[in-house]
KEKOLMAR-968350 format. One line per 10 residues: number of its first residue (from 1); their letters; for each residue x, y, z of N, C-alpha, C, O. Coordinates in steps of 0.05 Angstrom, whole numbers, plus 5000, padded with zeros to 4 digits. Layout:
BEGIN
NUM	A	X:Y:Z:X:Y:Z:X:Y:Z:X:Y:Z | ...
END
This chain:
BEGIN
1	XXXXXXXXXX	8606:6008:1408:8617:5983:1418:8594:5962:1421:8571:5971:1419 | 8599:5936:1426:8579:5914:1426:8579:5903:1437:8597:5909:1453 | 8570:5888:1443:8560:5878:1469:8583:5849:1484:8580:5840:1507 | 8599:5842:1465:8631:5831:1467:8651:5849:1478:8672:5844:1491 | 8639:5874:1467:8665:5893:1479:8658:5907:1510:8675:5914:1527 | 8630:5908:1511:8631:5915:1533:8623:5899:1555:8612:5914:1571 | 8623:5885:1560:8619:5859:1578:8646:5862:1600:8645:5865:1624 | 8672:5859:1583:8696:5854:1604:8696:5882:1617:8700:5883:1642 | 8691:5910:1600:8693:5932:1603:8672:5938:1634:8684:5951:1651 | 8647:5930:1641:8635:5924:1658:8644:5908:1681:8643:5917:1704
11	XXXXXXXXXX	8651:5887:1677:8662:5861:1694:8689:5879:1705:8695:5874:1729 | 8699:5890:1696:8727:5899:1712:8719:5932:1720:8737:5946:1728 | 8697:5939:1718:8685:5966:1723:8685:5962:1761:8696:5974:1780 | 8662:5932:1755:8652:5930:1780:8667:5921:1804:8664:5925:1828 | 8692:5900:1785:8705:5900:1806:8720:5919:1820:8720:5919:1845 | 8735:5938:1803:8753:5952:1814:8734:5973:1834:8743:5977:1857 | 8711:5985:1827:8692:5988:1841:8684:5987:1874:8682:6002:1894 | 8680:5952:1864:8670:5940:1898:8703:5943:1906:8705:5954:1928 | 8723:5937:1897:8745:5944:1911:8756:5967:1924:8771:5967:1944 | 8748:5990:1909:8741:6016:1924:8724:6014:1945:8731:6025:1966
21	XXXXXXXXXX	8700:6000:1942:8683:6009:1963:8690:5992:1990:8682:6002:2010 | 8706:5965:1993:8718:5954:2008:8739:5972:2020:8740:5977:2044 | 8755:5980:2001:8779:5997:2022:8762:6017:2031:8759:6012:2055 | 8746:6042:2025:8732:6059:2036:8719:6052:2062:8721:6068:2081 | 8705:6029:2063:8689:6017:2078:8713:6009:2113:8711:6016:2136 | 8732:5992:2100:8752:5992:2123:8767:6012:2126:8781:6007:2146 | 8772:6037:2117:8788:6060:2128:8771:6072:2142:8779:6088:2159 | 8741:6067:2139:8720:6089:2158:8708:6110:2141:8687:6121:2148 | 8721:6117:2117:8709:6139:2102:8682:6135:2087:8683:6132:2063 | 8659:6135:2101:8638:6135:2092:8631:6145:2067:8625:6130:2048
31	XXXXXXXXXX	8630:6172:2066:8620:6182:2047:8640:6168:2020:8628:6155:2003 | 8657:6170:2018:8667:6152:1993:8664:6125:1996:8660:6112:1975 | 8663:6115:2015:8644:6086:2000:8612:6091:1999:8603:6081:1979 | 8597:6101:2011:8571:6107:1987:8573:6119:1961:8553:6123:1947 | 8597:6126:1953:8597:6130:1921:8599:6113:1910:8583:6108:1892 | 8624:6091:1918:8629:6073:1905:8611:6049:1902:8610:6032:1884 | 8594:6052:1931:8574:6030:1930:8553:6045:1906:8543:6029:1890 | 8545:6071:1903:8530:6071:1885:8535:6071:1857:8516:6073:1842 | 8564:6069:1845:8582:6069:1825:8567:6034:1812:8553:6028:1793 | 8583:6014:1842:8581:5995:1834:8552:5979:1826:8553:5960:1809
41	XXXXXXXXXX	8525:5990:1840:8506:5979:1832:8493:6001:1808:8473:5994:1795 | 8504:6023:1804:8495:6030:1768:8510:6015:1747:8503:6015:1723 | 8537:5997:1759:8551:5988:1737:8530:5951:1735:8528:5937:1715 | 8522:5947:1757:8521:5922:1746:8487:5927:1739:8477:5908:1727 | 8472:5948:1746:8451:5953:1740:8449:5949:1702:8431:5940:1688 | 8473:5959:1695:8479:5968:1660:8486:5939:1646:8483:5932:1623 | 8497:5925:1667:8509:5905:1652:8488:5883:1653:8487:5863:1638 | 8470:5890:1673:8447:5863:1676:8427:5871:1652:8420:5851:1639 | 8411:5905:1639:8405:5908:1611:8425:5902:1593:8417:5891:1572 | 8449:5905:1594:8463:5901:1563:8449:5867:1558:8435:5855:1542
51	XXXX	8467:5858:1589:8453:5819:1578:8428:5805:1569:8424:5787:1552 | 8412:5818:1585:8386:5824:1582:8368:5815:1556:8351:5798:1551 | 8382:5841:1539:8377:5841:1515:8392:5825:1496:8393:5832:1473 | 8399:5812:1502:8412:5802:1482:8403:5770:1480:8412:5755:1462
END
């Protein structure tokens, strides 16, 4: 895939993501929002090299 294809594939990674980690965060369940919080900053970690390079 290239770098067109994965761009939206990222962008809707992170959101749905930080949206996990929002509901986790207000139900109280910790430990699943530190996943999601660490989900979400490997996803935008990937997407800040894909841009990066280019």
């Amino acid at each position: 895939m290239n770098q067109q294809q994965l761009r939206p594939l990222y962008l809707l990674g992170i959101a749905a993501s930080a949206y996990a980690l929002w509901y986790f965060v207000t139900a109280g369940s910790n430990l699943y929002a530190i996943v999601f919080g660490l989900v979400t900053v490997t996803l935008v970690v990937r997407l800040r090299k894909l841009t990066a390079d280019s």
